[in-house]
C-alpha positions in Angstrom: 0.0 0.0 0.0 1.2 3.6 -0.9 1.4 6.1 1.6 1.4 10.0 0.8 0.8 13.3 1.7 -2.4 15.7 -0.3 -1.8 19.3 0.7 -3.2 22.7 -0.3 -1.6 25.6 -0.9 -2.7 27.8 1.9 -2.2 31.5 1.9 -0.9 32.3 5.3 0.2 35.7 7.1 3.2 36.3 8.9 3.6 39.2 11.1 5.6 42.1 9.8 5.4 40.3 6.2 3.2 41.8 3.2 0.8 39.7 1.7 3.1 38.8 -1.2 6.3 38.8 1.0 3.9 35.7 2.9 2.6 34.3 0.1 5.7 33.8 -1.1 7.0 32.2 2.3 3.5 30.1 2.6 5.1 28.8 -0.8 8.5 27.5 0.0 7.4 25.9 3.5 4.9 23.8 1.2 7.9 22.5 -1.1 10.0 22.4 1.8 7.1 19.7 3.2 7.4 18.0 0.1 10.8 17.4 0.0 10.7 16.3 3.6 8.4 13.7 2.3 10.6 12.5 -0.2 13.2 12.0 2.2 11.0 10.8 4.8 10.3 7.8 2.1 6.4 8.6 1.0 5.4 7.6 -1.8 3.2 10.0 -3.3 2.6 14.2 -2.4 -0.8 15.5 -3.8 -1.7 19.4 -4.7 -4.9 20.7 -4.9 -6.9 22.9 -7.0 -8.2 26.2 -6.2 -9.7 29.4 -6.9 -10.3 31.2 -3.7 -8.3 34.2 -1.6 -7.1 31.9 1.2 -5.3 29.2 -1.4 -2.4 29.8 -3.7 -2.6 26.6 -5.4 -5.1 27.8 -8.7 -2.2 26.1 -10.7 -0.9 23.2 -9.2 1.4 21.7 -11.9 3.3 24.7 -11.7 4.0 23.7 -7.5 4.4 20.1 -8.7 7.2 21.0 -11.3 8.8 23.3 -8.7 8.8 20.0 -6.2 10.4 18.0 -9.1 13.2 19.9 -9.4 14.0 18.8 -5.7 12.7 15.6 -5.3 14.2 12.4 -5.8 12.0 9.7 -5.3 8.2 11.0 -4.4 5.4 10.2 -7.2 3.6 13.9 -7.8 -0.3 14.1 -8.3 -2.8 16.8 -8.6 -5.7 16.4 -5.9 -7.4 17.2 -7.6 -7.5 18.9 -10.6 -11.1 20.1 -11.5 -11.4 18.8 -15.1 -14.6 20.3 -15.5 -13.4 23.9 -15.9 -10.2 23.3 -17.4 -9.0 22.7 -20.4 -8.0 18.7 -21.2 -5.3 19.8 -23.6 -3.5 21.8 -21.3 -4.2 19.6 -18.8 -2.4 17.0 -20.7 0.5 19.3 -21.5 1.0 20.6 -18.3 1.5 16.9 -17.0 2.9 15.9 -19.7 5.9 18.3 -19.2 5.7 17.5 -15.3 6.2 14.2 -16.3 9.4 14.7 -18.1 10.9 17.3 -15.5 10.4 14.5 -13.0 11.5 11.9 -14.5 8.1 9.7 -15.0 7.3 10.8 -11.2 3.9 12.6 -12.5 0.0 11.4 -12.1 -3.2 13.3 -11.8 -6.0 12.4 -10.2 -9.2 14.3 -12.1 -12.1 15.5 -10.4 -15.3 18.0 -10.6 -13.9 20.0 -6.9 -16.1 20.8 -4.2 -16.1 24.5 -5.0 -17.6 25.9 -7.8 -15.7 29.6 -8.2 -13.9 27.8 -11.5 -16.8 27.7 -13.4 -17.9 31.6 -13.4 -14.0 32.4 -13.6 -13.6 30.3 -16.8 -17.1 31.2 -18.3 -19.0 28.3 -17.7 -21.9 27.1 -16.5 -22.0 25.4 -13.7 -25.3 23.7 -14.6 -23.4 22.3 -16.9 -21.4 20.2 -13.9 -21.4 17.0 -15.2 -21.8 16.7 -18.9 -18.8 19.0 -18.8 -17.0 16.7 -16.8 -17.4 13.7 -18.4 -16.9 15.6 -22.3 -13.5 16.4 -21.3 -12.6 13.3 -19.3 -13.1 11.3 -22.7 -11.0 13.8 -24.6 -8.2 13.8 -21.9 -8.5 9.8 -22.2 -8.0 10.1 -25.7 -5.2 12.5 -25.8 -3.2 10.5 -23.4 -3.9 7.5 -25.8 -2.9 8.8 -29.0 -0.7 12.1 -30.3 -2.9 13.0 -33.3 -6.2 13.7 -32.5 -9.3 13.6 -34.4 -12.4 15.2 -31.9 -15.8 16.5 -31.8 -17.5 18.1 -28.1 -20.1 19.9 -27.2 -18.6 22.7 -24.7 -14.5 22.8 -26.7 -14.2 23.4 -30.4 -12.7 20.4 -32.6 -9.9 18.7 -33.1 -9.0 17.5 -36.6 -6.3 15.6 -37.0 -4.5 17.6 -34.4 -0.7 16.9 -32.8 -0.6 17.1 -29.1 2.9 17.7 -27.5 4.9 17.1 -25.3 4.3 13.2 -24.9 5.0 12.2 -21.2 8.0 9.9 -20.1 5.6 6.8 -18.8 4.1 5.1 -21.8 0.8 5.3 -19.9 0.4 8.4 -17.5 -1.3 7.3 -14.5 -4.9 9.5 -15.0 -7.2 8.3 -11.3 -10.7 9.6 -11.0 -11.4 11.4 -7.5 -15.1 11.2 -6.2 -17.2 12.1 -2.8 -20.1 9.9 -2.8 -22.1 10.1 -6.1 -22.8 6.4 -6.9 -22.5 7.5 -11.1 -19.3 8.7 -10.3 -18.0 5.2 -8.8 -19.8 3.4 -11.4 -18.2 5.7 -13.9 -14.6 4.8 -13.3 -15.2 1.4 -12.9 -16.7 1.3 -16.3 -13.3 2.8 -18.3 -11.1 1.3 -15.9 -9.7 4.1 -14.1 -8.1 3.6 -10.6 -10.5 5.6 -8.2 -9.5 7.9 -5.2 -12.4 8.3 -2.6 -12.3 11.8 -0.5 -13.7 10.1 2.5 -13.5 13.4 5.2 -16.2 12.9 7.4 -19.1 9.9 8.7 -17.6 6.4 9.3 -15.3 5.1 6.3 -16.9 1.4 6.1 -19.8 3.5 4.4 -17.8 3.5 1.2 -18.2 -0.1 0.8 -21.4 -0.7 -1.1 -20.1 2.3 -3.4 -16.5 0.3 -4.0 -17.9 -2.8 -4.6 -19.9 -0.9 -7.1 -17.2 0.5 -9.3 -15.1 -2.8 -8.5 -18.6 -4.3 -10.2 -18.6 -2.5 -13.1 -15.4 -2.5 -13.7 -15.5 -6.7 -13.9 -18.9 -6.4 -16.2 -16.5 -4.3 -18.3 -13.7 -6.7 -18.9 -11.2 -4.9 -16.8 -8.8 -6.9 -14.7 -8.7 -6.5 -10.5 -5.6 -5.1 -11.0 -6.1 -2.0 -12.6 -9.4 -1.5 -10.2 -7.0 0.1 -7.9 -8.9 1.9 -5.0 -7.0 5.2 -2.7 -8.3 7.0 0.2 -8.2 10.8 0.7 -8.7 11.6 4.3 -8.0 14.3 7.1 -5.5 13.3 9.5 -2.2 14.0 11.8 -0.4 12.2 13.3 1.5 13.0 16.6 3.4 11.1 19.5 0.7 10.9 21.6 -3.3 10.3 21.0 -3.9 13.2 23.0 -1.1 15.8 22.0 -2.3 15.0 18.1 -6.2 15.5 19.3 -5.2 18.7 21.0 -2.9 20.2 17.7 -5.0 19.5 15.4 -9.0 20.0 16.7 -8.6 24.2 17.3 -8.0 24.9 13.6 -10.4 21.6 12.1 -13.4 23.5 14.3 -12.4 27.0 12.8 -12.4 25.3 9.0 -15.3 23.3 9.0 -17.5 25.7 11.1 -16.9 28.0 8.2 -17.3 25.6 5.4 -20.4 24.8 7.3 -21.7 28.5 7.4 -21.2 28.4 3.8 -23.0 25.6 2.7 -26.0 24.8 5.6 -24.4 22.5 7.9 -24.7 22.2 11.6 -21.9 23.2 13.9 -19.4 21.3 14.1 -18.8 20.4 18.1 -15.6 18.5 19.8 -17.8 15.7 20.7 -18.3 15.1 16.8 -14.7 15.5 16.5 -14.2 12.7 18.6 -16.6 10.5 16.9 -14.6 10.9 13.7 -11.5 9.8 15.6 -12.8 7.0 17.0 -12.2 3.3 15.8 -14.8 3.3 12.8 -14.4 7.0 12.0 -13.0 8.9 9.2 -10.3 11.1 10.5 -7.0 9.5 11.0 -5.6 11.3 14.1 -3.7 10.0 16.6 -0.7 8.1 17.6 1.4 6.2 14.9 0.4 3.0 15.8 -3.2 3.8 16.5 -3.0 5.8 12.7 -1.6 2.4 11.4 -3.9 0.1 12.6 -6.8 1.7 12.0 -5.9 2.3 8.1 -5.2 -1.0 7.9 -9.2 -1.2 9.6 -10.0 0.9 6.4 -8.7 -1.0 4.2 -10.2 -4.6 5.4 -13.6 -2.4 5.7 -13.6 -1.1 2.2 -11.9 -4.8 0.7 -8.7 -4.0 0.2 -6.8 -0.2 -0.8 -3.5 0.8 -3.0 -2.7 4.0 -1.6 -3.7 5.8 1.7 -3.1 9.8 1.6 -2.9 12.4 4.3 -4.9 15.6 4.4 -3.0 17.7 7.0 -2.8 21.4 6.3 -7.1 21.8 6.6 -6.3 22.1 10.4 -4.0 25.6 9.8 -1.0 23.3 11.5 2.0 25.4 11.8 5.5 24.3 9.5 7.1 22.0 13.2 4.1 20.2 13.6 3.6 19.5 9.7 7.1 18.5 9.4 7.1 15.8 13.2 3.7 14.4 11.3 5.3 13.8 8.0 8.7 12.1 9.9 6.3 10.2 11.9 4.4 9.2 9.1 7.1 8.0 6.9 9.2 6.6 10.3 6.9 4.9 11.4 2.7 4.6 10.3 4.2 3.8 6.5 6.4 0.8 7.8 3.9 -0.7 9.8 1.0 0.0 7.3 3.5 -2.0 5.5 4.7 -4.7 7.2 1.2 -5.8 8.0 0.0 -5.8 4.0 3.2 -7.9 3.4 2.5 -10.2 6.0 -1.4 -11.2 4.9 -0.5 -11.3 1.3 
């Protein structure tokens, strides 16, 4: 099983900084954290996609390329990148390019984001979710395919006949479909194939299971083999030396971030209570001590039938650089090993 890292790009203030000056500095203790990673002997380190004040990550293969120049080892993703507003051929450039700078260290993992500021940015119509979603995931699919391209769509003008450059280093570059918990969207991926990473942030992760065994479903009717039916978790989590010292780091800024979220979208408030529910033994969040963390991914994994790749989502919690970095070093020291050990032994 892989073991990573997904991160935004958050736009933090430092005292007697301008907001560029801090920007800037928010910037290099992000790639610092993913070189740290690297040497700390993850496997993967995931940006995000956004288009809001308090992120600086609205063009994440630009951070990824700036991570390949100093990493080694680490496989680089997007997490995601919001297919639906953006164009497929740059897309495919972009990691394309990525790919070769790393040396065939670049994926993506594709998505329709849980925001929707990209569509009225890029002119679109966010009505227009879906369709748009799954038009351009069949021209990316295509383009990663082949290097001339014949194509007709309803929401990007043709292609006829058309060269797409650069081609990427891998033969095949690893393309995974992100989804929350739309059933069409699981059934979707299973159907072409793709390897599927579930954003599972909140409720109890054994949940999942009748949606997984749905996109492992159709992806059998479809004459795809188990292998490539890979399945990866996204989830919120920090891990600490103690149970209660990584409870107390990281619920003060989860209750400021999802209290807001909730104001923005309906949601109850979120209380510590609840927060403790979610860290529990059948609960989402992954917070704790190493071993506990390690254990109960492995929990997940038996739950769900089996994952590829587990990844981290620290940074939602506004954890300062020390704490980031001790999570990461405990991660890779010691949750990745014995996430490890235990796989190896039951296979």
């Amino acid at each position: 099983m892989e073991i990573g890292i997904d991160s935004f790009a958050g736009a933090m203030r430092f005292p007697g900084l301008s907001k560029g000056a801090s920007h800037a500095r928010s910037m290099q203790l992000l790639l610092d954290r993913m070189v740290f990673a690297d040497e700390k002997g993850l496997d993967i380190f995931g940006i995000g996609e956004h288009h809001r004040e308090e992120f600086l990550d609205s063009a994440p293969s630009v951070i990824l390329a700036a991570a390949a120049a100093r990493t080694k080892n680490i496989r680089l993703t997007s997490a995601v990148t919001v297919l639906s507003a953006a164009d497929p051929v740059r897309v495919f450039q972009q990691f394309a390019t990525l790919d070769l700078i790393s040396g065939g260290r670049a994926e993506m993992v594709v998505g329709r984001g849980s925001f929707s500021e990209s569509f009225p940015l890029f002119g679109l119509d966010f009505r227009d979710y879906d369709d748009l979603f799954i038009e351009k995931l069949d021209l990316l699919l295509q383009l990663r395919e082949q290097e001339e391209i014949t194509w007709r769509g309803r929401f990007r003008p043709p292609l006829d006949h058309q060269k797409v450059y650069p081609r990427p280093l891998q033969e095949n570059l690893p393309v995974w479909i992100g989804v929350g918990g739309t059933p069409q969207s699981f059934a979707r991926a299973g159907m072409l194939g793709l390897p599927l990473m579930v954003a599972i942030i909140g409720g109890e992760t054994h949940r999942f299971k009748p949606l997984i065994d749905l996109y492992r479903r159709m992806g059998a009717e479809a004459g795809h083999a188990p292998e490539k039916l890979k399945v990866g978790i996204h989830s919120l989590g920090y891990v600490a030396e103690t149970t209660e010292k990584a409870h107390a780091d990281y619920w003060p800024g989860y209750e400021v971030l999802f209290n807001k979220i909730g104001r923005e979208r309906g949601w109850g408030k979120i209380t510590r209570d609840h927060f403790e529910d979610l860290t529990g033994p059948t609960g989402a969040l992954l917070v704790g001590n190493p071993e506990e963390v390690a254990e109960k991914i492995l929990r997940h994994s038996q739950a769900l039938g089996g994952i590829s790749r587990l990844t981290f989502q620290m940074v939602s919690a506004d954890l300062p650089q020390d704490k980031l970095l001790s999570a990461i070093e405990l991660i890779g020291d010691k949750v990745r090993p014995a996430v490890r050990k235990a796989v190896g032994v039951a296979l």
